[in-house]
N, C-alpha and C positions, 0 to 999 in steps of 0.2 A: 767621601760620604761615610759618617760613621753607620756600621751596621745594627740593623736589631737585635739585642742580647734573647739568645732562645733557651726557654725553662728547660733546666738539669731532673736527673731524678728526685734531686730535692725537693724540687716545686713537687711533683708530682705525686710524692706522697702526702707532701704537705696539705697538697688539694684533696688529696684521698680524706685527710683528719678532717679538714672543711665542710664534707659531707655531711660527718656525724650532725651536727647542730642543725641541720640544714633540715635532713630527712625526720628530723624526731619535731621541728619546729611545725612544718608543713603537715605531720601524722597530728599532731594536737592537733588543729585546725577540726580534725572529722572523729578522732579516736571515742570523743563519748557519746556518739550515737546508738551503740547497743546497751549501754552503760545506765541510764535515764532509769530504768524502772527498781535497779538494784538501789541506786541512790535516794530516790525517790523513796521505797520502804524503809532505808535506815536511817538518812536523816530528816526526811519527810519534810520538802521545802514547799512553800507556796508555790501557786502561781508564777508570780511575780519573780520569787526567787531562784526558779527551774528555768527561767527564758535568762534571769543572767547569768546561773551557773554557764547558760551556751554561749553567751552573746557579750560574756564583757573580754573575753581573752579576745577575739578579731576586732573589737572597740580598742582597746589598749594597743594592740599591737601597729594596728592601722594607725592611729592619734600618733603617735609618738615615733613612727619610722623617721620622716624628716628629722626629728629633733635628734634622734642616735645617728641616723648619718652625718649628720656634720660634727656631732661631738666629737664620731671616731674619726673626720679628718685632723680633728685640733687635739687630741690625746692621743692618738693612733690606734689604729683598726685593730689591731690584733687585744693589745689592751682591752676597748672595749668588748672583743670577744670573749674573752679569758671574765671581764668583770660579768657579761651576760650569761655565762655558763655555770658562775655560782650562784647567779639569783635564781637561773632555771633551775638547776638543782636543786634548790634549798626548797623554793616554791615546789616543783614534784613533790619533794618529800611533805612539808606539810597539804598538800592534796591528798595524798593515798592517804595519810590520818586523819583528817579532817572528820570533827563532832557533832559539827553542824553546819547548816545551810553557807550560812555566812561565814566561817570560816574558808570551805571552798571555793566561792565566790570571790575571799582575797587570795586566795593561793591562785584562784585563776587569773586574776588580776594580774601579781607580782610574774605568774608565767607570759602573760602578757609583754612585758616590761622586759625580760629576757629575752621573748620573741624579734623583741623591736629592734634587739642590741646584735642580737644573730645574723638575721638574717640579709640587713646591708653589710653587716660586716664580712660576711661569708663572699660576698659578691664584687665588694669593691678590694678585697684581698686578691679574689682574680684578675680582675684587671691591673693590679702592681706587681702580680706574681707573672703574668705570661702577655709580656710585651709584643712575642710573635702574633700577628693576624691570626694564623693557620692554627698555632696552639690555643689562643685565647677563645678563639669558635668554637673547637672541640673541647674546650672546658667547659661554655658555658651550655653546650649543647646539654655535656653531662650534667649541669647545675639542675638547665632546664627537666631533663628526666626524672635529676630524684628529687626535684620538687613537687611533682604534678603526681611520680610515683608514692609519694609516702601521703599525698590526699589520698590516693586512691587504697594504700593499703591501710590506712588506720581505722576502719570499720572494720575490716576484715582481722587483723593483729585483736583488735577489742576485743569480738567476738568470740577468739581460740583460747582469749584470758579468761574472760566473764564464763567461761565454760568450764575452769581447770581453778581459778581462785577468785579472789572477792577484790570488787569492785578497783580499790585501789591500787591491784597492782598496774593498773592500766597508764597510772602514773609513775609508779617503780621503774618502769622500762628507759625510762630517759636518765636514770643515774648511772649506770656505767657507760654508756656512752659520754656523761657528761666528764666522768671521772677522767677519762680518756684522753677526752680534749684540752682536760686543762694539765692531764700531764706530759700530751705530744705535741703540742701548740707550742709552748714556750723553745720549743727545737728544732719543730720542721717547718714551722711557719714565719716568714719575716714580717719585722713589722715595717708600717708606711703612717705617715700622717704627715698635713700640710705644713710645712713650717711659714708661710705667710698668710695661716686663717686669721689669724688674730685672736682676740678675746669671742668667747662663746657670749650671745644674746641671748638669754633669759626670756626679755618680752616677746622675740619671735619664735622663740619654741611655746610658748607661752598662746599665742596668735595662731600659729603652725597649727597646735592639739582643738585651742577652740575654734579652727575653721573645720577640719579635716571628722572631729568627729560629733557634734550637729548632722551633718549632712549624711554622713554613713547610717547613724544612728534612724533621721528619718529613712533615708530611702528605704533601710530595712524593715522599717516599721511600714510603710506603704505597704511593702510587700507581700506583711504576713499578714496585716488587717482591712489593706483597701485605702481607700481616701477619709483622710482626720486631717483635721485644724491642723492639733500641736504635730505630729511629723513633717506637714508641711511648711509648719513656722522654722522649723527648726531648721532647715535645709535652707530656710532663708536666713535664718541667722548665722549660721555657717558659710554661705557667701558673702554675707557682708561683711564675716569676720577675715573673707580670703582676701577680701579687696583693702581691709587696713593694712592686713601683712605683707599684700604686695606692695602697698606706697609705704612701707617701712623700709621692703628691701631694697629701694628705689634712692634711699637717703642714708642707710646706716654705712658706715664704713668699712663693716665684716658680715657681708648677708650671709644670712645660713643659703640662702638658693641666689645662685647667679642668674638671673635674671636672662641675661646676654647668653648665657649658656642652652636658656629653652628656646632664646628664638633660634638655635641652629636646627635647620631642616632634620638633621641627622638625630637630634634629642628630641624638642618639639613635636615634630610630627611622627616620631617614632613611640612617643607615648601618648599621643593620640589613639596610634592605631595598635600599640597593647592594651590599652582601655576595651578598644573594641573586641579586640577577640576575646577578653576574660568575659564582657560583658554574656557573646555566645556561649562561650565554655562552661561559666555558672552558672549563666541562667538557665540555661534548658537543663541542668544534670536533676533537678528536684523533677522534671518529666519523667524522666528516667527511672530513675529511684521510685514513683510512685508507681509507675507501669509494671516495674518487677514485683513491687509489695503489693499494692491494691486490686491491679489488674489481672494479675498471673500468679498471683498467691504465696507470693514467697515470703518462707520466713526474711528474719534483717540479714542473718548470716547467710543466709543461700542466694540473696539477693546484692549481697555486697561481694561473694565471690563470680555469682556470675557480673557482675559491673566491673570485674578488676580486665574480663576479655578485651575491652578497646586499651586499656594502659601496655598489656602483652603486648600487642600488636605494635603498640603504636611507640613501644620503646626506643625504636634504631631509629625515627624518623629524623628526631633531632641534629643527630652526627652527620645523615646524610646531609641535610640540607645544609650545614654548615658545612662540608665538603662542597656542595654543590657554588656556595657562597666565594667560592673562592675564584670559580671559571665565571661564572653569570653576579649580572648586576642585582644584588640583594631587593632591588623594589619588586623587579619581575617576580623573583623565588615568592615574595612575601603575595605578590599579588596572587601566583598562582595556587600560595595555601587558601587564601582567603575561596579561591574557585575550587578546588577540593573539597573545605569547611562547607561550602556553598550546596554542592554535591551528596555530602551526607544529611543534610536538610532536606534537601528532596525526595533523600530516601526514606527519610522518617514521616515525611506527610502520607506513605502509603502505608503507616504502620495499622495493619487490620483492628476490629475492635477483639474480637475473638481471643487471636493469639497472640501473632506478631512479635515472640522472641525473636528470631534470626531475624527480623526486615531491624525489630530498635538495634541491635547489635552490631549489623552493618554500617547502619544510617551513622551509631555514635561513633564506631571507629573510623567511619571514611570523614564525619567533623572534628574528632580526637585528632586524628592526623594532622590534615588540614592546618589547626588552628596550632598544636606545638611547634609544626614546623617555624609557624607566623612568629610567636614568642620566644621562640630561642632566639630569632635573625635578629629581633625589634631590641631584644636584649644586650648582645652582640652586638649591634648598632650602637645603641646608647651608650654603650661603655668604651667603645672606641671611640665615639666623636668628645668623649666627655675628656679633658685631659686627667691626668695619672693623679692630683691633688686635689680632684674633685671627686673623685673615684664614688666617693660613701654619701654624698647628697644624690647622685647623679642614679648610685642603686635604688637610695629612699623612694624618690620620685618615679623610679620605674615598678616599684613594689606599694608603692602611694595607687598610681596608678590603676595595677590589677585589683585593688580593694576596693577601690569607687565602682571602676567595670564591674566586678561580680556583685556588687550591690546595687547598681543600675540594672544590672541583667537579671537579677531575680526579682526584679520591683515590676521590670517591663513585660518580659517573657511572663513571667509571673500575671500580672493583669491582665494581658491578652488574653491566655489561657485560660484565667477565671471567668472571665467575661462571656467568653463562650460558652462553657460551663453553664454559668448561672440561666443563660439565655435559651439553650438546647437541651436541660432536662428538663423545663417546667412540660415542653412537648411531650415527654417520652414516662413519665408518671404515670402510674395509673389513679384514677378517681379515689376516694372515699376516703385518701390517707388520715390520720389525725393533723390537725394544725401544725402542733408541736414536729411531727416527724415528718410533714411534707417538707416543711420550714427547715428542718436542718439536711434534710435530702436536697435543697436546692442550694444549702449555701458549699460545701466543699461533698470530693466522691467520695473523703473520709465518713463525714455526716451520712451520705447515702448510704456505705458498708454496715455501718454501726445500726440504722433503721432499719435496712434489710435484714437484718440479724435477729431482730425480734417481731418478725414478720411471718404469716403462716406460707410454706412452702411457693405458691403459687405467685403471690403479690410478692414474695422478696424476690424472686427474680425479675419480676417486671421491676422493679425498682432498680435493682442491681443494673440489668442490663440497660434503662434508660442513663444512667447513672456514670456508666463503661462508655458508653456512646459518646455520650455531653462531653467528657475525659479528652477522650482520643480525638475527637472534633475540635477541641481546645490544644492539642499537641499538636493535629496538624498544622492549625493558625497559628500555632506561636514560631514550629519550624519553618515555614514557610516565610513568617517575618525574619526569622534572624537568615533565611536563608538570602532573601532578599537585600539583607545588612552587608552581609559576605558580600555580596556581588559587587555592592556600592564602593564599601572599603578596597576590596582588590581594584577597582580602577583609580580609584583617589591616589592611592596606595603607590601606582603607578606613573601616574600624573605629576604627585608632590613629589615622592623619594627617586626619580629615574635619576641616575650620575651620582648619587651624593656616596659618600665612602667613609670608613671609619681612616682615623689619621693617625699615627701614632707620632704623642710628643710628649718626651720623657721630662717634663719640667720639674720633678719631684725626683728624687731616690732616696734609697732606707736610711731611717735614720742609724748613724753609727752605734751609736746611743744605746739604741732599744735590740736593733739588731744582733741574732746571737751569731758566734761566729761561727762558720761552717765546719 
């Protein structure tokens, strides 16, 4: 029986360089949330224009992951890393200059476009680089840290900028890292690509972007405005565009997604239930964030360092659990994150209206936990059961995945919360408001701060505190639901995944070609 080749120190710095694109990909994601009012005064964007500056870089990047993982299995992975490290590059640089609105807007765009090409590539290099079980766990455990790590510090990194220079160095930061990559890649990193994909599909990348983003695009529109027509049309347009691309892939001769590959228990239902846990992970974090800013008065930067306490915490989670994945059957582990996750929901339904720093604090890291453990295994699953020349559709769809769940999770978590809201302050008002200001006191706690504000001493706190009440009455229904989710998921979890296993089957190796030699 031939053995499993185990990753040298080569791989492993090679995976160190991996990082870099990784951690600076996932920090864009949150990085211009203190950012907004400096850009705001200098290039003075609409409306309109200020929601895409936010919203078109996780649009691009989500649309077009499918469509870069299978490029990089028919070009190879490292290729497209090396080609998405100078689009990200060039895109930073024109960001941090950017004249106007629209200019930023395609710089965030083409970062997008970078994003899409990084981050399955980063992923499915693991899986060609550490064909051991034992190694390939503790890589991705590591992936999974500074993934979820550099969301969580790029408000914070923002903030120690916007405080020491302007605006755009916030995007300066990703060029020597990028510099980096593209001069230790070509060395420490090998390349891989399928050599039986075939010719690259056009129409289903094409199919892939117009199902994938309709559908993101509404749900996040639900979420920040409620129920409308057009986001709802759109989510239907985007399934019906899932359902051509499926009976395309069903007929063409080189599908970008195998098909055969998601019904395996070990893919399939392994990104079912990473769907689920982003779903809890992002949708409740906007509770969070408003309890520290709105409820407890924190500025963004005091409020983004105290949010970094569950990432500290909850750093080593991932290694263990992938140690642990090696004695125990990975459905249990995963079921009994999902009964942890489950666990810090409960504790967050006790968050007082008052104060309740240490009860959210606890509550997020005992869900923090919980749910990375769930993501790292489901990840680790998916890349083992996927074989070695699938490596980079098999990432796409597990990072497809977590973009729908956080856009389902702040659309749902999101509504509950409102709902409550809008239903438990009209109670807690006091009489004589003006039209204008009861009206925007009932629609968000935001609207209720801003009215209390110009309110005389007396009446702003009856406002305020009706306002606080209706909040946290809305947090606890929403923790209490996703707490409920958790519970579901960890039995399913168990039911579906008990026996299945990752399989290693080396049907691919480097190509000579591209590979540099040791």
């Amino acid at each position: 029986m031939t053995s499993i080749p185990r990753a040298g120190r080569r791989e492993w710095i090679g995976f160190g360089v991996l990082m870099l694109p990784l951690l600076l990909v996932s920090m864009d994601v949150s990085v211009l949330y203190f950012a907004v009012p400096f850009i705001s005064a200098e290039l003075r964007p609409t409306g309109t224009e200020q929601l895409w500056i936010f919203d078109i870089y996780g649009f691009v990047l989500a649309g077009l992951l499918i469509t870069m993982g299978a490029l990089g299995d028919r070009i190879g992975r490292r290729r497209l890393l090396l080609c998405g490290a100078v689009a990200f590059g060039a895109a930073s640089l024109l960001a941090a200059y950017a004249d106007s609105a629209g200019t930023l807007i395609a710089a965030r765009a083409v970062l997008g476009v970078g994003g899409a090409t990084l981050m399955p590539s980063t992923l499915a290099l693991i899986r060609n680089m550490f064909h051991d079980e034992k190694q390939r766990g503790t890589a991705i455990a590591i992936w999974t840290a500074t993934l979820t790590g550099g969301i969580a510090i790029g408000p914070v990194l923002s903030g120690i900028l916007l405080e020491h220079f302007w605006w755009g160095s916030i995007f300066l930061i990703n060029l020597p890292a990028m510099v980096l990559l593209l001069l230790l890649a070509p060395v420490l990193v090998p390349e891989f690509r399928n050599p039986a994909a075939g010719r690259f599909d056009v129409l289903s990348s094409v199919l892939s972007l117009a199902a994938l983003l309709p559908v993101i695009y509404g749900v996040k529109e639900l979420a920040r405005e409620g129920w409308a027509g057009g986001p709802a049309l759109s989510i239907v347009v985007g399934l019906l565009v899932a359902v051509v691309f499926v009976r395309r892939q069903r007929r063409v001769a080189y599908p970008m997604v195998d098909l055969a590959l998601l019904r395996r228990r070990a893919v399939g239902g392994a990104l079912g239930i990473n769907l689920v846990a982003m779903f809890a992970m992002v949708g409740f974090a906007i509770f969070t964030t408003q309890h520290l800013q709105s409820v407890l008065g924190f500025s963004p930067l005091r409020a983004a360092l105290w949010s970094l306490v569950p990432s500290v915490v909850v750093g080593g989670i991932a290694p263990v659990a992938a140690a642990l994945a090696r004695r125990i059957d990975r459905a249990y582990l995963i079921g009994a994150g999902f009964v942890l996750a489950a666990a810090g929901f409960v504790v967050l339904t006790r968050v007082p209206v008052d104060d309740g720093l240490v009860t959210l604090l606890v509550g997020a890291t005992v869900y923090a936990a919980g749910l990375v453990a769930v993501m790292s295994l489901v990840t680790e699953l998916v890349l083992g059961a996927a074989p070695p020349e699938r490596a980079g559709v098999a990432s796409a769809l597990t990072e497809s995945s977590s973009e729908l769940g956080g856009a389902l999770g702040m659309a749902v978590l999101g509504s509950v919360g409102n709902a409550v809201y809008r239903r438990e302050v009209v109670d807690g008002l006091p009489g004589g408001l003006p039209a204008d200001a009861g009206a925007a006191a009932r629609e968000t706690l935001a609207g209720a701060l801003s009215v209390a504000a110009d309110l005389p001493g007396g009446v702003a706190a009856a406002v305020r505190h009706a306002a606080v009440a209706a909040f946290t009455d809305g947090l606890h229904l929403a923790a209490a639901t996703a707490g409920v989710l958790m519970l579901l998921a960890g039995i399913l979890t168990v039911a579906t995944l008990r026996g299945t296993r990752t399989t290693e089957t080396p049907t691919s190796t480097p190509d000579p070609e591209l590979t540099p030699t040791p």
